[in-house]
C-alpha positions as CSV (number, residue, x, y, z in Angstrom):
1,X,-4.3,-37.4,64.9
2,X,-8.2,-37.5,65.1
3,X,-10.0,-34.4,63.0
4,X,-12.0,-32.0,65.4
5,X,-15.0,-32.5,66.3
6,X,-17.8,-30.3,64.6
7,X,-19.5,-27.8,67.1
8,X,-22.7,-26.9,64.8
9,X,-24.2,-28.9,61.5
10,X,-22.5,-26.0,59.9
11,X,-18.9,-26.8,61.1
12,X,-19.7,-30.1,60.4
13,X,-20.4,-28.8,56.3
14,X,-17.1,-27.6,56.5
15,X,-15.2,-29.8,58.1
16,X,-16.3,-32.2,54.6
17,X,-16.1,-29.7,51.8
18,X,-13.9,-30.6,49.0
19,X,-10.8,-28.1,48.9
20,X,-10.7,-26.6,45.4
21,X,-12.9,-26.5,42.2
22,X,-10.9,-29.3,40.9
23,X,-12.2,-31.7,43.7
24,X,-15.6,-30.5,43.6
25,X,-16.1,-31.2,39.4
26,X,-14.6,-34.5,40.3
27,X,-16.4,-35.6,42.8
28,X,-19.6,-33.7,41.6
29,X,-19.5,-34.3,36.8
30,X,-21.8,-32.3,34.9
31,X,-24.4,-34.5,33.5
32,X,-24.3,-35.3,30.2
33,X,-26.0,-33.3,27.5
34,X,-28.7,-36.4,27.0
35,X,-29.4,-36.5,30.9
36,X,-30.2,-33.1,31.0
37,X,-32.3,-33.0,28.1
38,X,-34.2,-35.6,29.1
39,X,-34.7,-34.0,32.6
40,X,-36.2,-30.7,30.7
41,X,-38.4,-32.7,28.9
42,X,-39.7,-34.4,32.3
43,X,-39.9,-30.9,33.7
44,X,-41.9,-29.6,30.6
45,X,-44.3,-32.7,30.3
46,X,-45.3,-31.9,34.1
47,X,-45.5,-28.4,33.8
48,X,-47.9,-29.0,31.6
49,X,-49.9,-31.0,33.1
50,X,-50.0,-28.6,36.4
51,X,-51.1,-26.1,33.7
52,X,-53.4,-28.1,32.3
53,X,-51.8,-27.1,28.7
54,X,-52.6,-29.5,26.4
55,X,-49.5,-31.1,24.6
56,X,-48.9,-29.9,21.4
57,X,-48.3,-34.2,19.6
């Protein structure tokens, strides 16, 4: 049997969403603790810099 055939990009969404909170975390992990820290640092460094804040060291 074929699946149906998505009407809108919206049925479409649907038709490939993951079908409980235990799929989702599996397929989508939580970075690690590292990964994100390293991210806010990225974020702070160029928010900065937009800002034209000098760095503190």
């Amino acid at each position: 049997m074929t699946p149906p055939l998505a009407v809108s990009a919206f049925d479409s969404l649907r038709l490939d969403a993951v079908p409980d909170q235990k799929a989702l975390r599996r397929a989508y992990a939580l970075p690690s603790e590292a990964a994100v820290r390293k991210q806010m640092t990225e974020l702070t460094y160029k928010t900065q810099q937009f800002m034209a804040v000098p760095r503190w060291s």
